[in-house]
N, C-alpha and C positions, 0 to 999 in steps of 0.2 A: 563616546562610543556606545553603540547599541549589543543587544546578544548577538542580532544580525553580523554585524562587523565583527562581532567576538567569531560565529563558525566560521564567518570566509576566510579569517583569518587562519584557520584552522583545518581548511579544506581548500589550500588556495589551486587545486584543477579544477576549480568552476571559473576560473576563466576570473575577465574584468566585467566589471557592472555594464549590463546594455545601455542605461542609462546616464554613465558616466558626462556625456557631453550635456545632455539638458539641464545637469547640476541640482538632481532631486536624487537623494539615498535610497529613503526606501519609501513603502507608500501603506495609509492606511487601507483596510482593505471596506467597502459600503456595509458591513456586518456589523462594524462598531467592533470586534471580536478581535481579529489579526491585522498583521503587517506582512508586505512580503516585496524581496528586492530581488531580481531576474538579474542572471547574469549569464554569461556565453554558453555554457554549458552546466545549467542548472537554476534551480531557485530553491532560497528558502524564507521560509513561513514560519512568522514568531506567535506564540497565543501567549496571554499571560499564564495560561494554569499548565503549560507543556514547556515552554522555550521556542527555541528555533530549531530547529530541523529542516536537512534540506533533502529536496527531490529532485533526482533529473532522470535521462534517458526515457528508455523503453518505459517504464515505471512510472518514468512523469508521464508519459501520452497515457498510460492508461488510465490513469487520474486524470488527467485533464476528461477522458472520454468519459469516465464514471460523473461528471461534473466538478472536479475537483474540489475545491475547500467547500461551496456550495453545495454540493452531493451528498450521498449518501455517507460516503467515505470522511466527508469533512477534513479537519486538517492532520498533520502528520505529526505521529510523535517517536518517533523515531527516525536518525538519517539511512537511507538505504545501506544495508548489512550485508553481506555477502554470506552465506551459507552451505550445509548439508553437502550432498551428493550431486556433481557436476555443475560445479562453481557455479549455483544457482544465487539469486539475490532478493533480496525482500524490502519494502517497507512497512511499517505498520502505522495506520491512520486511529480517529476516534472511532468508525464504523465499521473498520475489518482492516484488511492487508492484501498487498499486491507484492505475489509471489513471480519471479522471474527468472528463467534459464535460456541461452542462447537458442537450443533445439525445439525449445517447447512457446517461448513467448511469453508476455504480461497476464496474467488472469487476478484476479478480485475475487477473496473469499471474504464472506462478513457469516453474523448473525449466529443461528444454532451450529450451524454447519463449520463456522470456523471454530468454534467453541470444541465442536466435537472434535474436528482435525487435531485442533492444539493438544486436546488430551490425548489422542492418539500418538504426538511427537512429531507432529507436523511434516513438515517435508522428509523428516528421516521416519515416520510411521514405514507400514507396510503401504500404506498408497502411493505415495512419493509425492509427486510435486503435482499443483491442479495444470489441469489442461483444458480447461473450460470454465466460463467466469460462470456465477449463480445463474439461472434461469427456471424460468415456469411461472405460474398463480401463485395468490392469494394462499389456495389451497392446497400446493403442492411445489415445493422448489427441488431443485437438486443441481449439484457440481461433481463435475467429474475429474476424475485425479489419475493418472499414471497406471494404476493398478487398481481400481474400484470407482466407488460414487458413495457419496453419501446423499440421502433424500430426505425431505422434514414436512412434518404433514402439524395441521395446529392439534390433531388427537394421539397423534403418535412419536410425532417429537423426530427425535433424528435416528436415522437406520442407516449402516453400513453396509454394502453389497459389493458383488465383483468377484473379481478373482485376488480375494488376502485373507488372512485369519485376522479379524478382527480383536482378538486375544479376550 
């Protein structure tokens, strides 16, 4: 038995292995890094230095869209949690996290900006939950969250804005 087979075991509404009939478990992945084994509704992804965790729905397309384990985001270390204020949900990857509520949809915070958020108290801060994935340059990023933005510039780091008290 793998850790793989340990969380399916452990999270058996991901369904049976897509791959069940071709009679292959799970697969290395071309990184040399991970493994990961897709099943009906979900997949998870083992690293040596994380485990296995798994990803699915909304949350997995926006992984996949970000590049998934190949991207920015890379792999997951955490299984999606549910959280905060209007049964929102989250994962957390090596490169950020992709936060998720029914009303609002999947978005992707990494870098300065998630950093800031999390000290903030994340989704239960005064911003609330992001509603826009990072965007901008080089020289200037910014995400926008429920109740504010934050922006990060390479001389001036991250700044909070909008309508919150920043505290």
């Amino acid at each position: 038995m793998t850790a793989i087979d340990d969380k399916r075991r452990a999270h058996p509404w991901l369904g049976n292995p897509i791959d069940e009939g071709a009679g292959s478990a799970e697969m290395a992945l071309p990184d040399g890094r991970g493994r990961v084994r897709d099943f009906e509704h979900g997949s998870i992804y083992w690293t040596p230095e994380h485990g296995a965790f798994e990803v699915h729905g909304a949350i997995r397309v926006k992984w996949a869209e970000c590049g998934g384990h190949r991207g920015f985001l890379r792999y997951p270390v955490t299984d999606e949690i549910g959280c905060g204020p209007g049964a929102g949900r989250f994962n957390h990857f090596e490169g950020g996290s992709i936060y998720w509520r029914q009303d609002i949809g999947a978005h992707e915070v990494h870098g300065a900006i998630r950093d800031r958020w999390a000290q903030m108290g994340w989704q239960d801060s005064p911003l609330g939950y992001p509603i826009s994935d990072e965007r901008g340059s080089p020289e200037r990023r910014a995400s926008t969250f429920q109740h504010g933005t934050i922006t990060w510039t390479p001389s001036g780091g991250t700044v909070v804005g909008g309508n919150i008290d920043d505290g």
